[in-house]
C-alpha angles and dihedrals in degrees: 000000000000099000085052087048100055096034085059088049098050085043083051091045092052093045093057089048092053097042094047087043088050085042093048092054095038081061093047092050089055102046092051095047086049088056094053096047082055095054123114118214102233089056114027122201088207097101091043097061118099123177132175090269093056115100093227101048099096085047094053091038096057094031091104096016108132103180123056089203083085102046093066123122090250092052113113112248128213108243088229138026114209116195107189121218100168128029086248086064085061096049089051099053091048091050098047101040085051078054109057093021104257124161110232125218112195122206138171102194109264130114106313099177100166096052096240095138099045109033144063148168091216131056116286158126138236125252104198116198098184094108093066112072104132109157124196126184131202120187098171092074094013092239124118129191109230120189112213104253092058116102127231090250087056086049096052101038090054087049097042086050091063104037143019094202105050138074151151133252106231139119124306102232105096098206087054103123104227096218092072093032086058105049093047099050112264119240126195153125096308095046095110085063112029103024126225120339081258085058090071105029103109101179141004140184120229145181108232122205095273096053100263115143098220133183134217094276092051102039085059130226093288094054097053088048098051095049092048104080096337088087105265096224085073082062119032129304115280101228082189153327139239111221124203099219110225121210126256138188113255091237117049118178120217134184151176134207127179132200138179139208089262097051091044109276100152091054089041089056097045096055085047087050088064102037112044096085101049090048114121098277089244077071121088113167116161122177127225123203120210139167113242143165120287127229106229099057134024097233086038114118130200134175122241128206116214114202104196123183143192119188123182096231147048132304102251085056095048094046096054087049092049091048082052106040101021115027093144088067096067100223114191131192083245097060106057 
């Protein structure tokens, strides 16, 4: 009886796989067939469909994966990959994914380390917007138009190629893709004076659930809130942005001190700690603790305390701040 028992519920077992795995494909199909009854003609979204039984899905897939946690065989893996090359790529996948019932990630090609833009614990595919990174400066009136594929090193050297005195305040990391950094606020080395990178973002284009691609007037004001730091994907795609471009002085001065246990770190934090936030606003100095090799034994540990620094300024400036508001630091010439 046991034996018939468990021999019903393996045939049972085999019979849900197979069925999930037939309805899984019967959803692909359809998605896929969706997106080419979207196409237009003058852009075709042929070339930017990838499925499991392409050759080039797993590359594609693992091109911007950070953690290797998530490219593992058990991993659940979307059933499409669309890499966008034109906005009406975009349109297509949010209308057909709202068709057959698919969940979409959006990524833009950054450093996604949680996994957010490439994994789920429900059915779905993958709308990939690194393709789009068109950047557009205008210095007449210091905006630019960024698509959000586009990273924050595109974004600055574009910026940097048609002016010495303008810039933008984002993250420092230049393979961050900007359409996860915005919506999600944007911190970085300019922030004590501009503010986060939503802080100067005056317009956008988006693609709504039902396809619309919608601006800043007819989204409407909540709307524009809520993308700009509430994590945008919750909302719509943001196909771009538009930046207001903030000024900056031609030289800037940076530094980076270290210091461990043992050279007075925790008294140097802790002065940190009380004065940060009260440092001329063309000041920004963070501190990074790390664990690092001690000096007396060879097996011996320690932690370090990096105080690193950006002013918008010159040296001679920063130097005469920091002797004010930081003595205890020891900031030398030499050292900015």
């Amino acid at each position: 009886m046991k034996a018939k028992a468990a021999a019903i519920l393996s045939a049972f077992a085999i019979l849900s796989v197979s069925f999930s795995l037939a309805n899984s494909q019967s959803v692909q199909d359809n998605f896929v067939q969706c997106l080419l009854n979207q196409s237009q003609p003058s852009h075709p979204i042929t070339g930017a469909i990838y499925t499991p039984n392409n050759s080039s899905f797993s590359s594609v897939l693992h091109s911007y994966a950070r953690n290797l946690r998530y490219m593992t065989p058990e991993t659940p893996k979307p059933l499409a990959i669309v890499t966008a090359l034109h906005e009406s790529h975009v349109q297509a996948t949010v209308i057909c994914s709202k068709s057959v019932g698919l969940q979409i990630r959006i990524r833009s090609g950054g450093h996604d380390y949680d996994g957010l833009s490439y994994v789920s614990s429900v059915p779905f595919i993958i709308l990939d917007m690194f393709d789009l990174r068109s950047i557009d400066i205008n210095i007449t009136d210091e905006s630019a138009w960024v698509q959000a594929g586009a990273s924050l090193g595109e974004v600055y050297y574009r910026i940097a190629e048609k002016s010495p005195v303008h810039g933008f305040p984002g993250g420092i990391c230049p393979w961050l893709g900007v359409g996860g950094h915005f919506t999600g606020g944007g911190y970085g080395n300019m922030m004590r004076k501009y503010g986060l990178s939503v802080d100067n973002i005056i317009d956008a284009y988006i693609v709504d659930v039902n396809g619309r691609i919608l601006n800043r007037a007819s989204m409407g004001e909540d709307v524009f809130w809520a993308i700009r730091g509430g994590g945008a994907a919750s909302f719509c795609v943001v196909l771009s942005w538009k930046i207001k471009l903030v000024r900056v002085p031609e030289t800037v001065t940076v530094f980076r001190i270290a210091r461990t246990l043992e050279e007075g770190a925790t008294d140097l934090v802790f002065k940190w700690q009380h004065i940060a936030d009260k440092l001329d606003e063309n000041l920004f100095l963070r501190v990074i603790l790390s664990a690092e090799n001690g000096t007396r034994a060879p097996d011996e540990k320690t932690i370090q305390a990096s105080f690193v620094a950006m002013f918008l300024g010159e040296n001679k400036r920063l130097l005469q701040l920091m002797k004010k508001s930081f003595p205890e630091l020891g900031l030398k010439k030499k050292n900015a």
